[in-house]
C-alpha positions as CSV (number, residue, x, y, z in Angstrom):
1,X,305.1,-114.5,-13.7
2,X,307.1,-117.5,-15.2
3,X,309.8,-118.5,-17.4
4,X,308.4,-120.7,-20.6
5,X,308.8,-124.6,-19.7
6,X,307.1,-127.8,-20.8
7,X,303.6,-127.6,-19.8
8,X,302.3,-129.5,-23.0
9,X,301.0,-126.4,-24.8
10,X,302.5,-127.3,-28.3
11,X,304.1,-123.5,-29.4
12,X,303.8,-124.3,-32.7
13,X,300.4,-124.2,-32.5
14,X,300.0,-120.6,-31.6
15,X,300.4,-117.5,-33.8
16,X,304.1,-116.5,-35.4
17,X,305.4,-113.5,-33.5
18,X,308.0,-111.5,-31.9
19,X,308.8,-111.7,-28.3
20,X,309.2,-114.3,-25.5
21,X,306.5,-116.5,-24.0
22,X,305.3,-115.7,-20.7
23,X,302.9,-117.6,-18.1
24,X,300.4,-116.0,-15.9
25,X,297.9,-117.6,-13.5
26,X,294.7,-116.0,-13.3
27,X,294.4,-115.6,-9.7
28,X,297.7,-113.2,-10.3
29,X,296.0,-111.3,-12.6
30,X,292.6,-111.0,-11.0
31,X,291.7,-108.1,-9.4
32,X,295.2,-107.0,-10.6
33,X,294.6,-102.6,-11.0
34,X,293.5,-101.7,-15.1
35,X,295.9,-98.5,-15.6
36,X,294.5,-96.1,-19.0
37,X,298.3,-95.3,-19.9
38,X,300.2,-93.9,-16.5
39,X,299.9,-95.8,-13.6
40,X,298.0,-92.9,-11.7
41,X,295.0,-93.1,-14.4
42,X,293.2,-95.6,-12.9
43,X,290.7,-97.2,-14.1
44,X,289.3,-100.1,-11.8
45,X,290.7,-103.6,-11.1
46,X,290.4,-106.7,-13.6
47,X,287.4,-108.8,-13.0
48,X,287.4,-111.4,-15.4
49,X,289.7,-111.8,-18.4
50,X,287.3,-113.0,-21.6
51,X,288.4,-115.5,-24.2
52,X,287.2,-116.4,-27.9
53,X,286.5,-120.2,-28.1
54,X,288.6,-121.4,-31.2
55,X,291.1,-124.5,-31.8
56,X,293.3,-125.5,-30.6
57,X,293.5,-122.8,-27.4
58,X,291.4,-119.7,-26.4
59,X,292.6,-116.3,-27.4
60,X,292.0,-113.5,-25.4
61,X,289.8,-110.9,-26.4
62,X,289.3,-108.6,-24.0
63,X,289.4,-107.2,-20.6
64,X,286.1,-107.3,-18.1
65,X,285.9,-104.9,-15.3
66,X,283.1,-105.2,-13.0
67,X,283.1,-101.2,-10.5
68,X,279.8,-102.3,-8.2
69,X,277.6,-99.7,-6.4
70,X,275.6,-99.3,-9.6
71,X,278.5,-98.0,-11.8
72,X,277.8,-99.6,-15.2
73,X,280.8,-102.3,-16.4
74,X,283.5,-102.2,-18.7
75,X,284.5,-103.9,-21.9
76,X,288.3,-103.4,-22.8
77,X,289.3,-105.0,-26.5
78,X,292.3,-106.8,-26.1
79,X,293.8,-104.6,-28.8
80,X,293.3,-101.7,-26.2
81,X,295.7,-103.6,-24.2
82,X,299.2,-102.1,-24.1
83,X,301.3,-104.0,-21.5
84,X,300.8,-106.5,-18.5
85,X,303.4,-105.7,-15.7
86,X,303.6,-107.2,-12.0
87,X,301.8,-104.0,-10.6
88,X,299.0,-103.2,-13.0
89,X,297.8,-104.0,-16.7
90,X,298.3,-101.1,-19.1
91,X,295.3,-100.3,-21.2
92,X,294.9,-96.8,-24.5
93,X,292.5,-94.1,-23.0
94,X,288.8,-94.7,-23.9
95,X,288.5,-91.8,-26.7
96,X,285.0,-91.0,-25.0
97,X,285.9,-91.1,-21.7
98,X,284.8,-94.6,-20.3
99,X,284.9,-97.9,-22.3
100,X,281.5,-99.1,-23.5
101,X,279.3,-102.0,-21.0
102,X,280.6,-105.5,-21.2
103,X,277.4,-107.3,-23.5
104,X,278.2,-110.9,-23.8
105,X,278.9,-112.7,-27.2
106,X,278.4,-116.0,-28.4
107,X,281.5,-118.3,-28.3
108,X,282.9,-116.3,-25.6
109,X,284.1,-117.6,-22.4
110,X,284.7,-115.4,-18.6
111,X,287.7,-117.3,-16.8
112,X,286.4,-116.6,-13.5
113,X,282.5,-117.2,-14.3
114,X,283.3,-120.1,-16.1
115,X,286.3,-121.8,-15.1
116,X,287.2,-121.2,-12.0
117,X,285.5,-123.2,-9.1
118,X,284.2,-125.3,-11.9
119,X,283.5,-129.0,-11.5
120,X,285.7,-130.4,-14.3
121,X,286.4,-134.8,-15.1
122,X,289.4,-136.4,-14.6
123,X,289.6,-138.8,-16.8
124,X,292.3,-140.6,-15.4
125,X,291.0,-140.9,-11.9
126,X,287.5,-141.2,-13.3
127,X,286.4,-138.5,-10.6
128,X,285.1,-134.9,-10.1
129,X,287.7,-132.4,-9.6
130,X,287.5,-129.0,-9.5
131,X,289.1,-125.6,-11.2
132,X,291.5,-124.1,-8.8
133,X,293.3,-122.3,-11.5
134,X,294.1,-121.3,-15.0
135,X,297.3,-120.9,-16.7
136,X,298.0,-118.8,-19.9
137,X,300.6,-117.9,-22.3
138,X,301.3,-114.6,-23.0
139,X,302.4,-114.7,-27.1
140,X,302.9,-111.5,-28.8
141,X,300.9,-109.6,-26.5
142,X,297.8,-112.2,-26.6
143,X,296.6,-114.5,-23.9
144,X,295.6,-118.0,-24.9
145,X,294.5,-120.5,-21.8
146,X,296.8,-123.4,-21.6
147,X,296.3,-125.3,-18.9
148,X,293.9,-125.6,-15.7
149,X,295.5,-126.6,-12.7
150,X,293.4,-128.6,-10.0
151,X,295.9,-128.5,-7.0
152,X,295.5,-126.7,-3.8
153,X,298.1,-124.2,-5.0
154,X,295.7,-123.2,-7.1
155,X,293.4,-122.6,-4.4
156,X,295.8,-120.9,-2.1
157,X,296.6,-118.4,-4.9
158,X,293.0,-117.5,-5.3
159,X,292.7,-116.7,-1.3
160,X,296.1,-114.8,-1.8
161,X,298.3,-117.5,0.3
162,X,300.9,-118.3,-2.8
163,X,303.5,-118.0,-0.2
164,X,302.5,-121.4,1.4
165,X,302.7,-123.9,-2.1
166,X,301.5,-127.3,-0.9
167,X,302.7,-129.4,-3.6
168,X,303.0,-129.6,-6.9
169,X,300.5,-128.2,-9.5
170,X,298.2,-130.9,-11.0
171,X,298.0,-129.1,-14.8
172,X,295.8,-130.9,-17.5
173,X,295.9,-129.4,-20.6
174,X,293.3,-127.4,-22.1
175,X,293.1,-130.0,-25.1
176,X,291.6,-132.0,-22.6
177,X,288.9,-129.4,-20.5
178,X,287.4,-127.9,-23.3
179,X,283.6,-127.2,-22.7
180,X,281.1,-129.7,-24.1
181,X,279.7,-126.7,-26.3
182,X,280.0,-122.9,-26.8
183,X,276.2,-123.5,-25.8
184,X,276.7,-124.5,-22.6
185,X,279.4,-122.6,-21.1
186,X,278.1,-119.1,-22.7
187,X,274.1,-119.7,-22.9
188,X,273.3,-122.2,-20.3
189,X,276.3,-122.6,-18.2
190,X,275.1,-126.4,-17.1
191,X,278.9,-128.1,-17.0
192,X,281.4,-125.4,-17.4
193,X,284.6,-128.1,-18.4
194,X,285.0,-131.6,-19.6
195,X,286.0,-133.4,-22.5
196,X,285.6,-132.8,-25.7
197,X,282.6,-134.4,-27.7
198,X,284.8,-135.7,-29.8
199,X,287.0,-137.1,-26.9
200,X,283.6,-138.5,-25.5
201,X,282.4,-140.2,-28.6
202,X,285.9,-141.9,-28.7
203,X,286.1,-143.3,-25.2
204,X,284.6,-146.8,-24.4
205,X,280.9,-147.3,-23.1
206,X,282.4,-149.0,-20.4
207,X,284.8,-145.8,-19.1
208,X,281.8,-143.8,-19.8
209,X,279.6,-146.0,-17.5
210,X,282.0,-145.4,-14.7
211,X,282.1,-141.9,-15.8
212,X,278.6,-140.7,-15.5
213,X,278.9,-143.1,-11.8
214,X,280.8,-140.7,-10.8
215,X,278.7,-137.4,-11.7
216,X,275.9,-136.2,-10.5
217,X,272.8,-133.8,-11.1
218,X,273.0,-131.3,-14.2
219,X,277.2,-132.4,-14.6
220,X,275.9,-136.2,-15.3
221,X,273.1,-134.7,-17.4
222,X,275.0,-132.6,-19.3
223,X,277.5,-135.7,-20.1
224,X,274.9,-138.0,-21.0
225,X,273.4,-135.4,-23.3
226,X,276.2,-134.7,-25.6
227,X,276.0,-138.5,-26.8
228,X,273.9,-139.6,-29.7
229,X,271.6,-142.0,-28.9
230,X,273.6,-145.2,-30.1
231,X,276.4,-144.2,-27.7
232,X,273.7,-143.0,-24.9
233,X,272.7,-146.9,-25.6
234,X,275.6,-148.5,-25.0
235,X,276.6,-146.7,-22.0
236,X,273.4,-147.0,-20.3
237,X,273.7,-150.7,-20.7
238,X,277.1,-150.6,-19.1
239,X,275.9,-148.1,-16.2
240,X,275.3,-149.6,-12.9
241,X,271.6,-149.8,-11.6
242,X,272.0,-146.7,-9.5
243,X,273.0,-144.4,-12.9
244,X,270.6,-146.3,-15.0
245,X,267.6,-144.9,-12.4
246,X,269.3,-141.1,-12.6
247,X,270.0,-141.1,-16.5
248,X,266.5,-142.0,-17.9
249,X,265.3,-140.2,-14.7
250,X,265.2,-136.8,-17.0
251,X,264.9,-138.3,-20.5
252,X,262.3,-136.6,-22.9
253,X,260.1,-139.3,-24.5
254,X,261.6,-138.0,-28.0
255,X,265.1,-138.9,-26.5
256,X,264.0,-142.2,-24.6
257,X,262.7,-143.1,-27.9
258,X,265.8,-142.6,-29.9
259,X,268.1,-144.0,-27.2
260,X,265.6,-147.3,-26.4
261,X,265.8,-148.1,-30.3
262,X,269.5,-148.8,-30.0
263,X,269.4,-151.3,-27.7
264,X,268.6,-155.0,-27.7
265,X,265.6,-156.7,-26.2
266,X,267.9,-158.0,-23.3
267,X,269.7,-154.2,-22.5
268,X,266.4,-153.1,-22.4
269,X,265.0,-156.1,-19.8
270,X,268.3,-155.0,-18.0
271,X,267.7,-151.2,-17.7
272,X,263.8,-151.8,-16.5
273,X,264.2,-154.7,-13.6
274,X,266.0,-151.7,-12.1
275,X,263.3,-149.1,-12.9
276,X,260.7,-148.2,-10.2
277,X,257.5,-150.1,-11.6
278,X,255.7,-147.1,-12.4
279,X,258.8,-145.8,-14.6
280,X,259.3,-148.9,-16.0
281,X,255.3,-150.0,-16.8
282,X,255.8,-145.8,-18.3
283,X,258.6,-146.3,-20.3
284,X,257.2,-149.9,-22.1
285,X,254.3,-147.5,-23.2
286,X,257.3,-145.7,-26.1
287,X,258.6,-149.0,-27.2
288,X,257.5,-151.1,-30.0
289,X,254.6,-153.7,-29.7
290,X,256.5,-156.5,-30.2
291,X,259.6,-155.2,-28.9
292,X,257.5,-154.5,-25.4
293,X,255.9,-157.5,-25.4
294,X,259.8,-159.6,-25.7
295,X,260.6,-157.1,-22.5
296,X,257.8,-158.3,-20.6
297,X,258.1,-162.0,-21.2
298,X,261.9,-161.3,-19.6
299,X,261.0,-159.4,-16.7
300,X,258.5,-162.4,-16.1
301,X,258.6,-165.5,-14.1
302,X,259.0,-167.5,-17.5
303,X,262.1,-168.3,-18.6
304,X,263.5,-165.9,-21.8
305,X,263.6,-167.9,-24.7
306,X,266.3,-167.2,-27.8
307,X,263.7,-165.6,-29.9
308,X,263.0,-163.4,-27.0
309,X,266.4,-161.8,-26.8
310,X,268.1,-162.5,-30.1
311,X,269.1,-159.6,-32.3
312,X,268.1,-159.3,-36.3
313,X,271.3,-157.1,-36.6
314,X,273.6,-160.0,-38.4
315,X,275.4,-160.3,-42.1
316,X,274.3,-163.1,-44.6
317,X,275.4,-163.7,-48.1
318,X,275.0,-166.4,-50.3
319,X,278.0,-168.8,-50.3
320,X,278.8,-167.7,-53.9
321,X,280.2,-164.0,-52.7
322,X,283.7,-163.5,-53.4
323,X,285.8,-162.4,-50.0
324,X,286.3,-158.5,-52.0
325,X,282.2,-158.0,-52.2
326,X,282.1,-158.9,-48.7
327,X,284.3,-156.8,-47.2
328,X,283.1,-153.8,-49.6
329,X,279.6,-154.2,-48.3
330,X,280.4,-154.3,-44.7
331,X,282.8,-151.0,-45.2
332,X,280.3,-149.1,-46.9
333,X,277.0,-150.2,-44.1
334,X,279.2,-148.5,-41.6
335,X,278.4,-151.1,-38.7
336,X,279.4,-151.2,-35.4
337,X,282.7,-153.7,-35.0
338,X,280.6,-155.7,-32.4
339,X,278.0,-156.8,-35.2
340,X,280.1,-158.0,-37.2
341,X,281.7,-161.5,-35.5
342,X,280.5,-162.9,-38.3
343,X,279.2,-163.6,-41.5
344,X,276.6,-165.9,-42.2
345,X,276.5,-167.5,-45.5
346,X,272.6,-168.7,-46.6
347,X,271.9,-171.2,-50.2
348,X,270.2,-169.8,-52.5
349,X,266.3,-169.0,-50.9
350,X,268.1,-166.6,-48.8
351,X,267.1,-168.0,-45.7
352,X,268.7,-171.5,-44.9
353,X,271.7,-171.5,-42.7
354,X,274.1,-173.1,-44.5
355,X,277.4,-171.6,-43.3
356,X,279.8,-169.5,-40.8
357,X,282.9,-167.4,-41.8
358,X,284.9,-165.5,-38.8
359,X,285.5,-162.0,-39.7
360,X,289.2,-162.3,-39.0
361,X,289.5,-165.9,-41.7
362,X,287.5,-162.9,-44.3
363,X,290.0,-160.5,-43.9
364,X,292.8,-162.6,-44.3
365,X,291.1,-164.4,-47.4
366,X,292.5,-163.6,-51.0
367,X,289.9,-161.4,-52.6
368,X,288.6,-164.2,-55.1
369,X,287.6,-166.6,-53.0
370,X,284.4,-167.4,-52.8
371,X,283.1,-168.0,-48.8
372,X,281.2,-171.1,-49.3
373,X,285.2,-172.6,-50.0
374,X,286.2,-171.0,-46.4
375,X,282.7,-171.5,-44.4
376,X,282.7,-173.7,-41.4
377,X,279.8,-176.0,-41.6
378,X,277.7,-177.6,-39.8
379,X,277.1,-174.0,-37.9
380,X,276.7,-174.6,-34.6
381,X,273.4,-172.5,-33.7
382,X,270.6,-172.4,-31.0
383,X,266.8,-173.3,-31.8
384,X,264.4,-170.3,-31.2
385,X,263.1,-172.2,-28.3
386,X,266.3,-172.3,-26.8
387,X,266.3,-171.1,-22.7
388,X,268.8,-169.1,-21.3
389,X,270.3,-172.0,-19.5
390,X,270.6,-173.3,-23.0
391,X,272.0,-170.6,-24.1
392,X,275.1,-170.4,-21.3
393,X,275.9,-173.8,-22.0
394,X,276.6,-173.5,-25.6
395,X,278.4,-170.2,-25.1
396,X,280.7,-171.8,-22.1
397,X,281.1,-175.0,-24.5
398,X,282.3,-173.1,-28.0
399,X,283.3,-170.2,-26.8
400,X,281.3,-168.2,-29.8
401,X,280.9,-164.4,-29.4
402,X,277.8,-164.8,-30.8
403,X,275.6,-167.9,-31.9
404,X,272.6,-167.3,-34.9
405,X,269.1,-168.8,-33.6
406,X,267.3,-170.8,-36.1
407,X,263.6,-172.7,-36.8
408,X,263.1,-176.1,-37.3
409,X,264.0,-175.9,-40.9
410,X,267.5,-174.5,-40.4
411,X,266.2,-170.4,-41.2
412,X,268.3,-167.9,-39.7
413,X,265.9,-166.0,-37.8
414,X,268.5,-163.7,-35.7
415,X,271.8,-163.6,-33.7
416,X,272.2,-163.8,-29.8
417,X,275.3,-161.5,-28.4
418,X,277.7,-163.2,-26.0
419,X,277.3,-160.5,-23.3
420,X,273.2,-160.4,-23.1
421,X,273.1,-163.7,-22.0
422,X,276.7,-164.3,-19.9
423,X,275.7,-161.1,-17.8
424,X,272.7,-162.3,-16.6
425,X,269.2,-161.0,-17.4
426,X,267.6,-159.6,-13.6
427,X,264.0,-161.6,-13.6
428,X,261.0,-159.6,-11.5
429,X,257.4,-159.5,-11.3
430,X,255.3,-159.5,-14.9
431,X,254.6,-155.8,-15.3
């Protein structure tokens, strides 16, 4: 038992009551004697302490005793629970005579089935660690889970050598470990901790990349399928060759599909040079004709031209929109910040490239102004015939993050990303 300190757990977060704080590991409390009133009514020992998933900490909700030798287990409500002291935890009599079975619920979570020993991500080192330990606060007479603490301490309290600390305890708080979903700890019990999905959605494809390089087996899985398929795209373009094999390794077609959709002609060339050829020549077979066929002419000995790889994900107005409209329609499409370098402004058939306007000179425009008075012109483009070698060159030279491709008659046709060409498109043999 501890005295309250700083551990990160925010108090005012937990419920108003009477009383002191007090911090428990769970190895103390494991196998700790489950008393019904007087320390001579024994019951059997604590087996696992079960918690309600809830924000923004897990409450305790009840006590699990496991007896063995056939004996049917036991479900104690926390409410039964009178008092936890160094010796024993104080429990009301069962009015029948024994507490009813333990029958698992959904949204509940077993410390010791589901934390501890549990492969969780540190996010900081970007490496597997592993649940040694979990700390709670005792508030009012409830348990909520606090921290996890990856140190060997931890591990030398579970084997019952606290005597012989090794250093410091490595706490992250459980703000941090929550489990992907109820789902997975309770029902299928695939990844037992890691970030949050929200946490996950918010970090950067690169960090994820180097995440899921890190992982392996059902933990990468798991990972990789908490991500919608426009963040599953972007990290899989970021992944190195050996996690791009072992993510699409296990990919449904329904979620290849979704996830292949998201990415650009040149990702997609990427991801299957590194493909065994039968996955790869299998995989083609779920993308779009034309989209396949652009694939193909990369991974060939010909040379990618710009209408191979360019994107049609660009903006393009006519040069009479005012700066306000602009910036109204971009809010409201919800696009990614990467598509949106630039604006493209087009005369009046819709189609002529006319025009460029950096998003940063838009957003600093006054709200009037009309963007053919702010457009840079002549725009410098690349012809749809363009090569990649082509393509480099004008990137090294301007320094765009993105150059439109155009026809012989000046018609925007599409947009070329910086990074699909300057990181290099693997060739191999025409599938």
């Amino acid at each position: 038992m501890f005295a309250l300190n700083n551990r990160g757990i925010h108090t005012a977060e937990l419920p108003a009551g009477a009383g002191t704080y007090r911090l428990f590991h769970f190895s103390e409390l494991l196998r700790r004697r489950v008393c019904a009133g007087k320390i001579k009514d024994r019951i059997g020992k604590l087996t696992d302490l079960v918690f309600l998933l809830q924000e923004p900490y897990p409450k305790s909700v009840g006590i699990y005793i496991e007896h063995g030798w056939g004996k049917p287990t036991e479900f104690i409500p926390w409410e039964k629970v009178i008092r936890i002291e160094d010796d024993a935890i104080f429990v009301e009599p069962p009015g029948d005579g024994a507490y009813p079975p333990f029958v698992d619920q959904a949204g509940w979570l077993l410390v010791d089935q589901h934390l501890m020993g549990r492969t969780i991500l540190d996010l900081d080192g970007r490496r597997c660690e592993v649940v040694n330990d979990v700390l709670l606060v005792d508030r009012a007479g409830r348990l909520f889970i606090a921290d996890v603490d990856i140190s060997f301490n931890g591990f030398l309290r579970r084997v019952g050598l606290e005597k012989l600390k090794w250093t410091k305890d490595r706490l992250i708080p459980w703000k941090y470990v929550q489990p992907l979903s109820v789902e997975d700890v309770v029902a299928t019990d695939k990844v037992s901790l890691s970030i949050t999905r929200n946490q996950v959605m918010e970090l950067p494809s690169e960090d994820l990349a180097d995440v899921l390089e890190e992982l392996q087996g059902e933990e990468q899985e798991a990972l990789f399928g908490v991500l919608d398929s426009e963040k599953a795209a972007e990290t899989l373009a970021e992944a190195e060759p050996r996690a791009k094999r072992q993510l699409v390794e296990d990919l449904s077609e329904e979620r290849a599909r979704e996830i292949f959709s998201e990415m650009t002609v040149p990702q997609l060339a990427d991801l299957f040079a590194v493909l065994p050829f039968d996955d790869a020549r299998e995989l083609l077979e779920l993308l779009e004709a034309r989209v396949a066929e652009k694939v193909r002419s990369i991974l060939s000995e010909r040379e990618a031209e710009a209408d191979d790889i360019m994107s049609q994900d660009y903006i393009s107005v006519p040069k009479e929109a005012r700066v306000a409209e602009v910036l109204g329609d971009i809010r409201r499409t919800g696009r990614e910040p990467r598509t949106i370098s630039y604006v493209y402004v087009v005369n009046g058939d819709g189609r002529t490239l006319v025009g460029v306007v950096d998003l940063r000179e838009l957003v600093l425009s006054p709200d009037e102004t009309a963007l053919g008075d702010i457009m840079i012109s002549p725009v410098v483009a690349a012809e749809k015939d363009a090569n990649r070698e082509d393509l480099v060159e004008m990137f090294a030279k301007y320094h765009y993050r993105m150059l439109p491709v155009v026809d012989g008659e000046d018609h925007i046709l599409g947009v070329i990303d910086y990074n699909d060409v300057m990181k290099g498109i693997v060739l191999r043999a025409k599938l």
